[in-house]
DSSP file (Angstrom, degrees, kcal/mol; ACC not computed):
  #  RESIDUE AA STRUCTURE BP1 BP2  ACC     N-H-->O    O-->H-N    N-H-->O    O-->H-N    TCO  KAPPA ALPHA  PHI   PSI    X-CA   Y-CA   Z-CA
    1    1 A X              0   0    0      0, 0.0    65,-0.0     0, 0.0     0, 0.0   0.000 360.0 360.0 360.0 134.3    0.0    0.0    0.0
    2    2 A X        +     0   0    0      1,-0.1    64,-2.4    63,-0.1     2,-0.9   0.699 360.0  90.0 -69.5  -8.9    1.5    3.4   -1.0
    3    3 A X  E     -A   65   0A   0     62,-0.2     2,-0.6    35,-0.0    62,-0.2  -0.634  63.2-161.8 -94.7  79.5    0.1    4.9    2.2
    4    4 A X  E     -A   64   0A   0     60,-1.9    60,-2.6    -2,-0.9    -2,-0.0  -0.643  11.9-149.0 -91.0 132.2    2.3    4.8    5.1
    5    5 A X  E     +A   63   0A   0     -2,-0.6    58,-0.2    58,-0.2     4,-0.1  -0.447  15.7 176.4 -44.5 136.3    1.2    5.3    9.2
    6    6 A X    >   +     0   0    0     56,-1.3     3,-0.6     2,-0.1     4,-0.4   0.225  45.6 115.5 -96.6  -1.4    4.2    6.8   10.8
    7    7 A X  T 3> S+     0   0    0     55,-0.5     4,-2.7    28,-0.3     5,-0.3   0.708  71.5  56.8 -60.3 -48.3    2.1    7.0   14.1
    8    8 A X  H >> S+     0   0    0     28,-0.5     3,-1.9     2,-0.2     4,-1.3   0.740 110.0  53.6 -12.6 -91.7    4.6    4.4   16.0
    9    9 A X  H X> S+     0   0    0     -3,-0.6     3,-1.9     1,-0.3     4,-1.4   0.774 115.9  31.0  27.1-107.7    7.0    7.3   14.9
   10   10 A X  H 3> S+     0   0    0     -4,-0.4     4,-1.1    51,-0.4    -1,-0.3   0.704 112.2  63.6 -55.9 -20.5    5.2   10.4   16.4
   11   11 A X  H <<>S+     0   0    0     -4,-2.7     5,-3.1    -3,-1.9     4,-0.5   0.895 111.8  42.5 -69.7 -38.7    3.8    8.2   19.4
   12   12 A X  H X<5S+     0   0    0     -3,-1.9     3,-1.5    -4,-1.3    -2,-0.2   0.991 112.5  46.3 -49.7 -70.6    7.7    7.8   20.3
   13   13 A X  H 3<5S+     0   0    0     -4,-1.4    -1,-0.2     1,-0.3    -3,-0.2   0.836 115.5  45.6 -70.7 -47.0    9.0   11.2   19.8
   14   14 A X  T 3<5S-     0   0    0     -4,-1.1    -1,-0.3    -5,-0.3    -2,-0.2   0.680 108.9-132.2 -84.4 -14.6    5.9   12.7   21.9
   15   15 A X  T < 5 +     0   0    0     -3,-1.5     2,-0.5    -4,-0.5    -3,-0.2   0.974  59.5 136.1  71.7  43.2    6.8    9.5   24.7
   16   16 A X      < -     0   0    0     -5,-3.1     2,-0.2    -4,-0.2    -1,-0.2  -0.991  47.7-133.8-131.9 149.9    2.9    8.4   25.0
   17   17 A X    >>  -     0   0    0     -2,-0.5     4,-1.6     1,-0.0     3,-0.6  -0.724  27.9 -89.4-103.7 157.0    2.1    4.9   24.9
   18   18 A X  H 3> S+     0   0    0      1,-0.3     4,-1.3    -2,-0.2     5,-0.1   0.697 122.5  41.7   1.3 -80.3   -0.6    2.8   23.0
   19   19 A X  H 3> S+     0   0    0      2,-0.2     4,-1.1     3,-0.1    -1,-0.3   0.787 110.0  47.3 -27.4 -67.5   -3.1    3.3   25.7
   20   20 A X  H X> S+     0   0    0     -3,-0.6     3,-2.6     1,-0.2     4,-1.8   0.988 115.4  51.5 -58.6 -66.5   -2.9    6.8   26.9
   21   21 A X  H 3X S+     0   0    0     -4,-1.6     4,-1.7     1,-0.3    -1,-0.2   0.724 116.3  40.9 -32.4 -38.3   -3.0    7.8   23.0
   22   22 A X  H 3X>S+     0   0    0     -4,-1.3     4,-1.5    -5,-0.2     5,-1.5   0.893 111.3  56.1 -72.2 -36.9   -6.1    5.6   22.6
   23   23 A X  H <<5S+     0   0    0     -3,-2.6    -2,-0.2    -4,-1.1    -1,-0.2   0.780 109.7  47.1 -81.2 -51.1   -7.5    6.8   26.0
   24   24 A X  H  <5S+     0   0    0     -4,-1.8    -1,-0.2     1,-0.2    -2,-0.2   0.842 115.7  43.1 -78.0 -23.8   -7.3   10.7   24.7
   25   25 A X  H  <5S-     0   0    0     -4,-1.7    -2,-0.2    -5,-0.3    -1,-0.2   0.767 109.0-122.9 -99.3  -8.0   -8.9   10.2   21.4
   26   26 A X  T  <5 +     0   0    0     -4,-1.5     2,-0.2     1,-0.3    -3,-0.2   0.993  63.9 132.4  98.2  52.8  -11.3    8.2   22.6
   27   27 A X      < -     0   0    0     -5,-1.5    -1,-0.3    20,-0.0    -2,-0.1  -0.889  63.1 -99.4 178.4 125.9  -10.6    5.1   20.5
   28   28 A X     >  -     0   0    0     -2,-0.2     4,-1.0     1,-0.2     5,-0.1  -0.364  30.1-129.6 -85.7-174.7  -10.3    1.4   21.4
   29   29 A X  H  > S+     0   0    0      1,-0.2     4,-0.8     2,-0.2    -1,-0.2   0.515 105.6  66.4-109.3   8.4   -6.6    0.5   21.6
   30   30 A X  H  > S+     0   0    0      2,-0.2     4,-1.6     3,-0.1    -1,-0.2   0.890 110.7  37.4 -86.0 -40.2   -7.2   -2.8   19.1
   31   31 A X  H  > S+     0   0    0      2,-0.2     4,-1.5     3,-0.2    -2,-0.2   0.589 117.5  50.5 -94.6 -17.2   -8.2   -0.1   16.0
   32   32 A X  H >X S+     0   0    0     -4,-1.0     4,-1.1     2,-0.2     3,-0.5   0.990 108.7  47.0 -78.3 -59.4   -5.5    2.3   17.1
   33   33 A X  H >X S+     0   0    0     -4,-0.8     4,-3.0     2,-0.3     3,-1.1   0.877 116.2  54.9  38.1 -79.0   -2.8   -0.7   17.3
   34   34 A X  H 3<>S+     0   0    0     -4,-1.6     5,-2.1     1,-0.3     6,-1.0   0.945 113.0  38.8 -39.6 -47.6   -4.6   -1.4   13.4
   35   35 A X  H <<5S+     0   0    0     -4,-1.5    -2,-0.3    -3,-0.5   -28,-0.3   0.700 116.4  45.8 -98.4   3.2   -3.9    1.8   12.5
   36   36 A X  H <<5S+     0   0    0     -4,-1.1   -28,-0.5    -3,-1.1    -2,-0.2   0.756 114.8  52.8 -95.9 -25.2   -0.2    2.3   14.2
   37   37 A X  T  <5S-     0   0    0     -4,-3.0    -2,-0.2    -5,-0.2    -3,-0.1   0.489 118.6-122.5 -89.6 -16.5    0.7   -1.5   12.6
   38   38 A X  T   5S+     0   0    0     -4,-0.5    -3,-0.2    -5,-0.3    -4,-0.1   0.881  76.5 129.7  16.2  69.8   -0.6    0.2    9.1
   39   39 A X      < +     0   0    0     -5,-2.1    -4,-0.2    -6,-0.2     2,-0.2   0.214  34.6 112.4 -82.8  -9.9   -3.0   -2.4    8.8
   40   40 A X        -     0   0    0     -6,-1.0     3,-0.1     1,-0.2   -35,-0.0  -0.380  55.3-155.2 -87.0 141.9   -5.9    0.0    8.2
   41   41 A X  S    S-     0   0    0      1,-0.2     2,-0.3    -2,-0.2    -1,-0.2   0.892  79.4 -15.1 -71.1 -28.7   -7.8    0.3    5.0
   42   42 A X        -     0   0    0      2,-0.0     2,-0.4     0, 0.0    -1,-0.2  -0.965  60.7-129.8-155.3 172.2   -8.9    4.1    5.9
   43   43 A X        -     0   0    0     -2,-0.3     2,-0.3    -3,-0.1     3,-0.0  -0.993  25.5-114.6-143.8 143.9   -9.0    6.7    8.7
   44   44 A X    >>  -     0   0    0     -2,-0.4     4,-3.0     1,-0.1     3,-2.0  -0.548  18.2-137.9 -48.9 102.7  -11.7    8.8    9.8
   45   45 A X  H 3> S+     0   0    0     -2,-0.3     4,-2.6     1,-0.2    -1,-0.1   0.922 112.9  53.7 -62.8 -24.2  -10.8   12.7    9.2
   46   46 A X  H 3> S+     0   0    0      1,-0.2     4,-1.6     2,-0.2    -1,-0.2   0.800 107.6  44.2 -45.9 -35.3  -12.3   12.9   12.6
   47   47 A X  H <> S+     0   0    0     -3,-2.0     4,-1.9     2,-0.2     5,-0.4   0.874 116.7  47.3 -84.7 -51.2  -10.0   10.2   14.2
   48   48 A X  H  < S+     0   0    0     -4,-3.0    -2,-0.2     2,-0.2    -3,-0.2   0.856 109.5  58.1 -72.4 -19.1   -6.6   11.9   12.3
   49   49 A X  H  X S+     0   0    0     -4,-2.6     4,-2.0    -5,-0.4     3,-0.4   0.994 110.2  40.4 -51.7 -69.7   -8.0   15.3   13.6
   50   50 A X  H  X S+     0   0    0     -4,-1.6     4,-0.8     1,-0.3    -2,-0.2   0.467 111.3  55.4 -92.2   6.4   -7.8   14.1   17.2
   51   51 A X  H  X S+     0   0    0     -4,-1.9     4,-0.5     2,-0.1    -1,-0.3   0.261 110.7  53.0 -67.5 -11.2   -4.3   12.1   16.8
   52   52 A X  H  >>S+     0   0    0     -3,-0.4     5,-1.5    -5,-0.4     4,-1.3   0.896 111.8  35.5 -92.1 -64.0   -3.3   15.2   15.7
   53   53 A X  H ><5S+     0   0    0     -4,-2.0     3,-0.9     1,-0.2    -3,-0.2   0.969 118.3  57.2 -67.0 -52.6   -4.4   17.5   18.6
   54   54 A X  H 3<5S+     0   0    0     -4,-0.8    -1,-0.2     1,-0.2    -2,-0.1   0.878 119.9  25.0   0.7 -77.5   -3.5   14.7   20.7
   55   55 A X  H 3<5S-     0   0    0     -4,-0.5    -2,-0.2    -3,-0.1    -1,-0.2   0.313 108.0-118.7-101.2  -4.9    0.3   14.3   19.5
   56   56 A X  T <<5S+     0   0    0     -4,-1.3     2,-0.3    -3,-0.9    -3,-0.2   0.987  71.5 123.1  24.6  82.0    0.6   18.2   18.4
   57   57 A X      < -     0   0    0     -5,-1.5     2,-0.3     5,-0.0    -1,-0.2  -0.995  63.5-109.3-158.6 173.3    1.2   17.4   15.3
   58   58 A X    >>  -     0   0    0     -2,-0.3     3,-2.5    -3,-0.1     4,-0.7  -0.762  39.0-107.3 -80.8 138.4    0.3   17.6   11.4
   59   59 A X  H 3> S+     0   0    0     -2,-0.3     4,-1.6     1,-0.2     3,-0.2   0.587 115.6  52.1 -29.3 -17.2   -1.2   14.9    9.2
   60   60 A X  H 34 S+     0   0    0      2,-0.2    -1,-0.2     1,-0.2     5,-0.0   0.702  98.4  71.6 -96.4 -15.9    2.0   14.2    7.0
   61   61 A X  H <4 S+     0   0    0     -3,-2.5   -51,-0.4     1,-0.2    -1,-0.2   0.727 111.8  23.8 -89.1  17.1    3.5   13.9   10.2
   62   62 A X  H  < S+     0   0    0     -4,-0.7   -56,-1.3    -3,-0.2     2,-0.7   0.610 122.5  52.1-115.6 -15.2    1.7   10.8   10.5
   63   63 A X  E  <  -A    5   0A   0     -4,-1.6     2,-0.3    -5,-0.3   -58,-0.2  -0.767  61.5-174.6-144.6 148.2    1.0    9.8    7.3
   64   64 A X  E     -A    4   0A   0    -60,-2.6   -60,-1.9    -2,-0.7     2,-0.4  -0.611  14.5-140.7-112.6 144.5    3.3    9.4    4.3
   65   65 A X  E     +A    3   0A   0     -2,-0.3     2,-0.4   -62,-0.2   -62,-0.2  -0.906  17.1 172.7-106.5 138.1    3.3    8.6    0.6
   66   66 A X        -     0   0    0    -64,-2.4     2,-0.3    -2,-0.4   -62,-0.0  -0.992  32.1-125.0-140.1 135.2    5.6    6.5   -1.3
   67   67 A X        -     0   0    0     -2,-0.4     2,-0.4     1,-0.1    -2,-0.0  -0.550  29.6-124.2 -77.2 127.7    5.1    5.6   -5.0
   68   68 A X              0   0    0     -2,-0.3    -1,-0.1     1,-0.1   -66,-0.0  -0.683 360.0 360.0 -94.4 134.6    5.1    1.5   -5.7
   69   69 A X              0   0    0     -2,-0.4    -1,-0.1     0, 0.0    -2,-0.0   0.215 360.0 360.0 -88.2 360.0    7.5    0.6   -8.0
């Protein structure tokens, strides 16, 4: 998938774990996990909104494009 999650990435650098992260957006921590593993087919602008305010951060800095070769 050309789409990559960085959120592992920005969950580090901000020092919050799985939980707490799940626990502030309000989110169970089995579909956050889905979408930090880049298992997920889509996200919710609502859900990348509050991972954002959450992690003070921008959307690219969670999620990245890479052209398949």
């Amino acid at each position: 998938m050309p789409i990559i999650v960085n959120l592992d990435v920005m969950m580090a650098k901000r020092k919050i774990g799985l939980m707490e992260l799940a626990e502030k957006i309000n989110i169970t921590p089995a579909n956050l996990s889905i979408l930090k593993n880049n298992k997920a087919k889509a996200i919710r602008f609502s859900t990348l909104e509050d991972i954002c305010k959450a992690l003070d951060c921008q959307p690219a800095d969670i999620l990245e494009f890479q052209k398949e070769d």
